[in-house]
C-alpha positions in Angstrom: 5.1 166.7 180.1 1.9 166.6 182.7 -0.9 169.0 181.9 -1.0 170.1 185.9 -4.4 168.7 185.5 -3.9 166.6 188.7 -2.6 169.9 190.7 -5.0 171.7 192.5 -5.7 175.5 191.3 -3.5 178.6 192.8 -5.3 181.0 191.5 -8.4 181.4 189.8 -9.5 184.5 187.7 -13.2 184.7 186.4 -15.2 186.6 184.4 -12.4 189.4 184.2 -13.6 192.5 182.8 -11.7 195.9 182.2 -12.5 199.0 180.2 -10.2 201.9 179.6 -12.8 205.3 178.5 -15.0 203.4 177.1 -13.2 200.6 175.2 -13.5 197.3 176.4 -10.2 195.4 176.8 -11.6 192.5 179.0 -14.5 190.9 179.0 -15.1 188.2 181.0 -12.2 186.3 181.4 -11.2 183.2 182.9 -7.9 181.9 183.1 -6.6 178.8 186.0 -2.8 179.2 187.1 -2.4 175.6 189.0 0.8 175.0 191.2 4.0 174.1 189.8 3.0 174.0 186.1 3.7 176.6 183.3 1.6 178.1 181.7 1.4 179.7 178.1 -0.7 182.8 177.6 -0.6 183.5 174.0 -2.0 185.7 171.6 -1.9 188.9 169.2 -0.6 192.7 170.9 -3.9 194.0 171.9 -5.2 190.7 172.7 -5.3 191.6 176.1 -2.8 189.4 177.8 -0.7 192.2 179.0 -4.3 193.9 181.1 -5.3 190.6 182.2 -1.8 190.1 183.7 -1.7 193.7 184.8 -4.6 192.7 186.9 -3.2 190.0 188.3 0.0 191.2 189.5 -2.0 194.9 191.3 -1.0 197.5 188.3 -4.4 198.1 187.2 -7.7 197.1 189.2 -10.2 195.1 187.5 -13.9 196.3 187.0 -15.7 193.0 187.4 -15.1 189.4 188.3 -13.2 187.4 191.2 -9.3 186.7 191.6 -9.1 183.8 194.2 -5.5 182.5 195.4 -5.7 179.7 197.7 -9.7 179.5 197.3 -10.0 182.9 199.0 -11.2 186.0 197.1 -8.4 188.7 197.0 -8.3 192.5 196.0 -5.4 194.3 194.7 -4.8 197.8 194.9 -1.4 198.1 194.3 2.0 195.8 193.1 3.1 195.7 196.8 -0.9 193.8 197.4 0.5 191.0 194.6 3.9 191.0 195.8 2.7 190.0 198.9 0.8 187.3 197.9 4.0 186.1 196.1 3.3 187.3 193.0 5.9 188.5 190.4 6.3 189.8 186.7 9.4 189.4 184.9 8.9 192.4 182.2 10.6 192.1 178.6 12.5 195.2 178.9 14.5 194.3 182.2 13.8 196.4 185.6 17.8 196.0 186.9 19.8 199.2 187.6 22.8 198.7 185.0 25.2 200.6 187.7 24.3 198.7 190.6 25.7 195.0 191.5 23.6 191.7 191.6 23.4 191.6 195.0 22.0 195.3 195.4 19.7 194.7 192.4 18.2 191.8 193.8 17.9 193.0 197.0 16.8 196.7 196.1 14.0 198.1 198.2 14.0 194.8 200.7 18.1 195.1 201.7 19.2 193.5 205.2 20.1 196.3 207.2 21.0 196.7 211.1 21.1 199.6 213.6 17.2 200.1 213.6 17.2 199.8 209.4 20.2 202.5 209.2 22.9 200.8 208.1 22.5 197.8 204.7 24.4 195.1 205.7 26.4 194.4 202.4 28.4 191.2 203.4 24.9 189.7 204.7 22.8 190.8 201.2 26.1 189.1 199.1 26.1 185.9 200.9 22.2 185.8 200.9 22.3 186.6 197.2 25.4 184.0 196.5 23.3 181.7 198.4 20.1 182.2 195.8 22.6 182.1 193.2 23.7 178.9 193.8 20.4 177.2 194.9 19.4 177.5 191.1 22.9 176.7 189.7 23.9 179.7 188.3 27.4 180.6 188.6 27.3 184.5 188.8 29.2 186.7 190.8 26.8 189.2 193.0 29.3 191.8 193.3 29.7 192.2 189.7 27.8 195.0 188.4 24.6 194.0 185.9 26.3 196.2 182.6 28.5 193.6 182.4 26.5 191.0 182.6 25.6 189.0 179.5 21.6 189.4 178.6 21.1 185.7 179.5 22.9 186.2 183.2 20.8 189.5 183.7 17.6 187.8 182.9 18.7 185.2 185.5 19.2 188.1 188.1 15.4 189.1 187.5 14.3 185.5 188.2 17.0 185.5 191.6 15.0 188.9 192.6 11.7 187.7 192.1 12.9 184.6 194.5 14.3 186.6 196.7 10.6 188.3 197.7 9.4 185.0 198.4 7.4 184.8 194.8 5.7 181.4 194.1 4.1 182.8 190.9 6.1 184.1 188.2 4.7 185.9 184.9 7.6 185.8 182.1 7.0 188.4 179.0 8.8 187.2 176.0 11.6 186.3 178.6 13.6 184.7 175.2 13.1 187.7 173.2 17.3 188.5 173.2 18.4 185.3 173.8 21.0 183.3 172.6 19.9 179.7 171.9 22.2 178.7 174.6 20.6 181.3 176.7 17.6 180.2 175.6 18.2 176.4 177.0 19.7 177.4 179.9 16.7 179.2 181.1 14.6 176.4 180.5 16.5 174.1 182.4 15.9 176.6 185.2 12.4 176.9 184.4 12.4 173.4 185.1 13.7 173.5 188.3 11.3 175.7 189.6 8.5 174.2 188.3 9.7 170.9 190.4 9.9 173.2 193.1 6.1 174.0 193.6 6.8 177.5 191.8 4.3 178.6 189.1 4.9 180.2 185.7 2.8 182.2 183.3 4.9 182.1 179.5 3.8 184.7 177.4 5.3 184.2 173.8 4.6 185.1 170.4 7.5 182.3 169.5 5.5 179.3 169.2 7.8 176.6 169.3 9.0 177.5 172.6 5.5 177.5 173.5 5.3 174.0 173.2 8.3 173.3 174.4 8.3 174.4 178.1 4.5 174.8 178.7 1.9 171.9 180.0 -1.2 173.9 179.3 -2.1 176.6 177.1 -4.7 179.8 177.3 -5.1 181.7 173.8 -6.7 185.9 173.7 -8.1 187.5 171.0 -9.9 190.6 171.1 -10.1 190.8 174.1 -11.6 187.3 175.3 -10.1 183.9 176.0 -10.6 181.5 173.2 -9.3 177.9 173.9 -7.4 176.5 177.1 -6.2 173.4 176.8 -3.1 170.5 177.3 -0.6 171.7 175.2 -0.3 168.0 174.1 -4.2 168.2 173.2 -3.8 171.1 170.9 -2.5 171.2 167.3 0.0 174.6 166.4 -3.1 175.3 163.4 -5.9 175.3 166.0 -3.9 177.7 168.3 -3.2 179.6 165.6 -6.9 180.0 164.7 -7.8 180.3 168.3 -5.7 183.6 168.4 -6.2 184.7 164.8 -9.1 183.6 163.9 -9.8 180.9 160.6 -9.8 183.9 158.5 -5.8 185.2 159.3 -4.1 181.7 159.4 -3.7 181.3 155.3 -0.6 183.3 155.2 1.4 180.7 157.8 1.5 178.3 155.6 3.2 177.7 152.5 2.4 178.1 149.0 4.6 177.3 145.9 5.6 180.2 143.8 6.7 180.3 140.1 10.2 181.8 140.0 12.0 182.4 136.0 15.1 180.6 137.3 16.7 181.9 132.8 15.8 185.3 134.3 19.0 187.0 135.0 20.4 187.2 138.6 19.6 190.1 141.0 22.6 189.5 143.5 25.2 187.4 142.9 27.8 186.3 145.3 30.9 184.6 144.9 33.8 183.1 147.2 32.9 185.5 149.8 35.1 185.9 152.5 34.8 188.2 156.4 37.8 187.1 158.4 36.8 185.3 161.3 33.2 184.6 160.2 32.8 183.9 156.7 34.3 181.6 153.5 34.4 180.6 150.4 30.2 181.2 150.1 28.6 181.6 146.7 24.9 181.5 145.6 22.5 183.8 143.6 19.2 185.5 143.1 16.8 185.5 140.5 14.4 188.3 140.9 10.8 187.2 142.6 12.6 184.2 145.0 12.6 184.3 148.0 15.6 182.6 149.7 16.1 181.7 153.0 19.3 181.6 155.1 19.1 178.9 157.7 21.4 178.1 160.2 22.2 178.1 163.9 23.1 181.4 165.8 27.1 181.8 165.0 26.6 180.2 161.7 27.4 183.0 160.0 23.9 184.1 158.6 24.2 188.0 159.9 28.0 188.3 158.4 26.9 187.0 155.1 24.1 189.8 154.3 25.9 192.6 156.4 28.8 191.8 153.9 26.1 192.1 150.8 25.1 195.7 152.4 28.2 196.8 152.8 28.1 196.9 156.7 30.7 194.3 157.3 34.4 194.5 155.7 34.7 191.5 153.1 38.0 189.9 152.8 37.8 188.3 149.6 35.2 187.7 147.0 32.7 189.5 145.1 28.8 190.6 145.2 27.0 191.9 142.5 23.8 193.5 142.5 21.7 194.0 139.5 25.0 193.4 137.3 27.3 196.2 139.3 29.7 194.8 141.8 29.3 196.5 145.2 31.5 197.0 148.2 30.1 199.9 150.4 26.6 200.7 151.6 26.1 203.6 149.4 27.0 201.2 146.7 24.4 198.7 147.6 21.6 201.1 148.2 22.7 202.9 144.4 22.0 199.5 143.3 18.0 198.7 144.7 19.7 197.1 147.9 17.7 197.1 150.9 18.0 195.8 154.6 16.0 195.3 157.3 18.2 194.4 160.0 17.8 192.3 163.2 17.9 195.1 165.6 14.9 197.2 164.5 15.3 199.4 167.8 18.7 200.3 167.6 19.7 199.7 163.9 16.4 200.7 162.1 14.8 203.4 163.7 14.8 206.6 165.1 12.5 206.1 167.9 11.6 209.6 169.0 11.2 210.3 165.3 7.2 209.9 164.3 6.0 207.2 162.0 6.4 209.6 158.8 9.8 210.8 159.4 11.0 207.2 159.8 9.6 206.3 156.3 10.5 209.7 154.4 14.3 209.1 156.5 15.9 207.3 153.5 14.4 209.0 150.8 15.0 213.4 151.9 15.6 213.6 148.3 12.0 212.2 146.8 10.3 214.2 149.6 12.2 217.8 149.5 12.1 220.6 147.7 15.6 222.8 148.9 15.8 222.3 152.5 11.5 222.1 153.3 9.9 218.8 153.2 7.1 218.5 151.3 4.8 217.3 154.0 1.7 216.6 151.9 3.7 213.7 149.7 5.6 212.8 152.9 1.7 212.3 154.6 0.2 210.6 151.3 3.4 208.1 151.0 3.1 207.6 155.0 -1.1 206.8 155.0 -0.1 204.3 151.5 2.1 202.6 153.8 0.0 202.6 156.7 -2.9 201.1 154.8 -1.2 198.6 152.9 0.9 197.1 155.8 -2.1 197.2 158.3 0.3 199.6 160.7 -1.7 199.8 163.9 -1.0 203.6 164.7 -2.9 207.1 165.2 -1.7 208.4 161.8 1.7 209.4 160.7 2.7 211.6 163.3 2.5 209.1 165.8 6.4 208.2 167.8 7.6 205.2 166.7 8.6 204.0 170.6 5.2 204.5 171.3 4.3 201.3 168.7 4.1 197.9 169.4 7.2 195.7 167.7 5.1 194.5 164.8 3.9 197.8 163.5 7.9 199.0 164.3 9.1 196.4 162.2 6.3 196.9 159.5 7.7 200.9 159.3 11.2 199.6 159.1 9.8 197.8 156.1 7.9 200.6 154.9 10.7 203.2 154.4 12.5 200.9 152.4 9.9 200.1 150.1 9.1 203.1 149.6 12.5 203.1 147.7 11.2 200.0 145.7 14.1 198.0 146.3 15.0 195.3 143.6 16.5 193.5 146.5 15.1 192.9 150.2 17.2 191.6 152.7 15.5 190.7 156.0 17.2 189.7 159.2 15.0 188.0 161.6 11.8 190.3 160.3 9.1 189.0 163.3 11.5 189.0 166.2 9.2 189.9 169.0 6.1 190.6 167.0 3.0 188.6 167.5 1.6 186.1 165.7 -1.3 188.3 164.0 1.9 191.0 162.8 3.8 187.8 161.9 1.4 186.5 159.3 0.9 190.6 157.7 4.4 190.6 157.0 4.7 186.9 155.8 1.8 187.7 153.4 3.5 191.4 152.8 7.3 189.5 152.1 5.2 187.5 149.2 3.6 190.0 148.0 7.1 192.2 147.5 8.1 188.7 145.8 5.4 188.4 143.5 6.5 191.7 142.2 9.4 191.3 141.4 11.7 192.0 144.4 14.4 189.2 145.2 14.2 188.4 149.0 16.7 187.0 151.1 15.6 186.3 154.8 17.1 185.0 158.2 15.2 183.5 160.6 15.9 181.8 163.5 12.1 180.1 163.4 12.3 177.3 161.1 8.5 177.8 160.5 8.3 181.0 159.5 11.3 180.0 156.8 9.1 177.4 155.4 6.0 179.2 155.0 7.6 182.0 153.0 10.6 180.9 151.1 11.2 178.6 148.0 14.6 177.8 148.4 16.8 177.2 151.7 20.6 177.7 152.3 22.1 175.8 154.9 24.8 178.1 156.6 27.3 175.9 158.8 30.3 177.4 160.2 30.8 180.1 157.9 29.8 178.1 154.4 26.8 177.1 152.6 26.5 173.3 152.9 23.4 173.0 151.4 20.9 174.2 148.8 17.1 173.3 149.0 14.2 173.4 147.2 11.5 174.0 149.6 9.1 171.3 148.2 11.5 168.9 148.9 11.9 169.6 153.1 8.4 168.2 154.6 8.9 169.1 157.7 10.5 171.5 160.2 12.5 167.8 161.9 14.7 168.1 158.1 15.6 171.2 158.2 16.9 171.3 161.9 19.1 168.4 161.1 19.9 170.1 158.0 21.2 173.2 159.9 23.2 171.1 162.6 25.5 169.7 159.7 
């Protein structure tokens, strides 16, 4: 992979600054886009990657320093001034209009029309967005209508509409945050191609191995500032790490050997679990204080097997037990000290128009009532604990959850469930979408909970993150457990990916 270094610049920001009533979320910022390369911009939420990027595609106007494109000095007032220089953002939460077709959804706002712009000209906008379509190899139909598009084929429609305004820059935000892994490498291949094609790309991740994956160079923000550019071949993962964290936040990535009383008796126990279609024959255990990781690919099974321990997913054979009691519902597993955190904090773990305190108290009405009243002083004292010990970046409790950044929505997910000081914690894919700075407080938090007592089974689909925080790995394949692991004996992240590929 070429750093770019050879291409000349496209754009040039320097000595950014930007303050919002007085707090400074810029200041003096550079940061060198060249043609046809991709480029990383990494960092914590807060950072200041989304302003910067804000600034660059016309939504917010910056308060000092120079934007050049082409060597000349540009202004932008608005998103139609960056659109026109061919500038585009790809937003995480997608901007397509479920109702309306591809076609109308790429074209919407610039559609070919006729009869002195009375008329759209529908057959013309299909075969000019079939033509698109197919230019980058994608084999979607652009009368269908984008609800029934898969997540992977709408966030190929956002890349066809950008195109189809004539963009040559592209900003992605998190653009692999719901992806399948075939998804995933499917959009990279495309990212490829338009790379070849002169077409430059700003990456903004919090998953680092995709990071170095598809980027030449990287830019790294903290508070703020820009700490390191560089070749992503130049850097190491700990100095971009540091970079963004600073030395101080980086312990918690990495991994530190635990003492678990393997005599002690089992937490959960499962054995010859079956879930029709998903799921067989899988048996393993818990001692309390281990954390256990489930690794596998996407399919393997990982989700059925702890939605079947909670009592979400029907089981066709088998047994769990939980602190001695065999279980079989979700009331069941709760009554028992079971606790999940599940993939989907947005959907499945939150209320989001609820505030941070009625999220926590949620699960535990009975602790926090007296008749039908809350008790809002011990609902406030148990929601400030939680706030303070899990470093939840909010106003105070009676903040709205939507109004949080993933991280701290994650960390309240966790929060109400400790609060019920669960004897076990299951967590399914805990620092999807959260940054690398929320990543390594709930890391630090999961060992903690550990060190305490709590048994801890976790899915990740980042092979890092499992390494840095469990002390035993099972391989899931197909539906079964085909392996057992003691984390001392996998030295690198290259075992356990051929591990999980069978």
């Amino acid at each position: 992979m070429s750093d770019g270094s050879e291409r000349p610049p496209l754009i040039e920001l320097s000595g950014i600054g930007k303050t919002f009533g007085g707090v400074t979320a810029l200041s003096n910022v550079d940061f060198v886009l060249r043609e046809g390369e991709v480029h990383g911009l990494v960092g914590e939420n807060g950072a200041g990657k989304s302003t910067l990027m804000k600034i660059l595609t016309g939504v917010y106007a910056r308060d000092g320093g120079t934007i050049l494109i082409d060597g000349e000095d540009v202004h932008f007032t608005t998103p139609r001034d960056a659109e026109a220089q061919g500038i585009a953002m790809i937003f995480q939460e997608f901007s397509l209009i479920p109702t309306l077709t591809v076609a109308q959804n790429i074209f919407l706002g610039h559609e070919p029309r006729t009869f002195r712009n009375a008329i759209i000209r529908d057959h013309d906008m299909v075969r000019r967005a079939r033509d698109l379509l197919d230019e980058l190899g994608e084999n979607i139909d652009p009368r269908a209508r984008v609800e029934d598009l898969s997540v992977g084929a709408r966030q190929m429609v956002e890349i066809v509409k950008a195109l189809s305004k004539k963009a040559r820059i592209i900003v992605m935000d998190e653009p692999t945050a719901s992806l399948s892994e075939s998804e995933v490498d499917k959009l990279f291949a495309l990212v490829e191609r338009l790379k070849a094609s002169g077409i430059s790309i700003v990456y903004i991740s919090h998953r680092m191995a995709e990071i170095y994956r598809i980027c030449d160079r990287i830019t790294a923000m903290r508070d703020g500032r820009d700490t390191l550019t560089a070749a992503t071949t130049d850097v190491k993962m700990e100095d971009l790490i540091r970079a963004m964290l600073g030395a101080e936040s980086t312990a918690a990535l990495n991994w530190v050997p635990r003492d678990v009383d393997l005599a002690a008796a089992p937490v959960l126990e499962v054995e010859g679990l079956c879930v029709a279609g998903s799921v067989a024959d899988v048996s393993f255990s818990l001692r309390p204080g281990e954390i256990v990781g489930l690794a596998g690919l996407t399919g393997a099974g990982r989700t059925e097997i702890v939605e079947a321990i909670f009592g979400i997913r029907p089981v066709a054979s088998g047994e769990i037990r939980i602190g001695g009691t065999r279980v079989t519902t979700t009331r069941q597993a709760i009554d028992a000290g079971a606790a999940l955190v599940p993939e989907d904090r947005r959907t499945q773990g939150l209320v989001l128009d609820q505030s941070l305190q009625d999220n926590i108290i949620l699960p535990n009405l009975v602790r926090f009532s007296r008749g039908i009243f809350v008790r809002e002083d011990a609902a406030r004292a148990a929601s400030l604990r939680h706030i303070r010990d899990l470093k939840i970046k909010t106003d105070g409790p009676g903040k709205e959850v939507r109004l949080l950044s993933g991280g701290n929505q994650q960390k309240i997910v966790l929060s109400k469930w400790l609060e019920r000081a669960p004897k076990l914690l299951i967590l399914d894919e805990p620092t999807i979408g959260v940054d690398i700075g929320a990543k390594a407080d709930l890391v630090q938090k999961v060992r903690e909970i550990a060190d305490a007592g709590t048994a801890v089974l976790v899915i990740s689909s980042e092979f890092e993150e499992l390494l840095a925080m469990s002390d035993r790995l099972l391989i899931v394949f197909n539906g079964t457990l085909i392996g057992d692991m003691n984390r001392q004996d996998v030295h690198s992240e290259e075992v356990l990916h051929h591990a999980v590929q069978g």
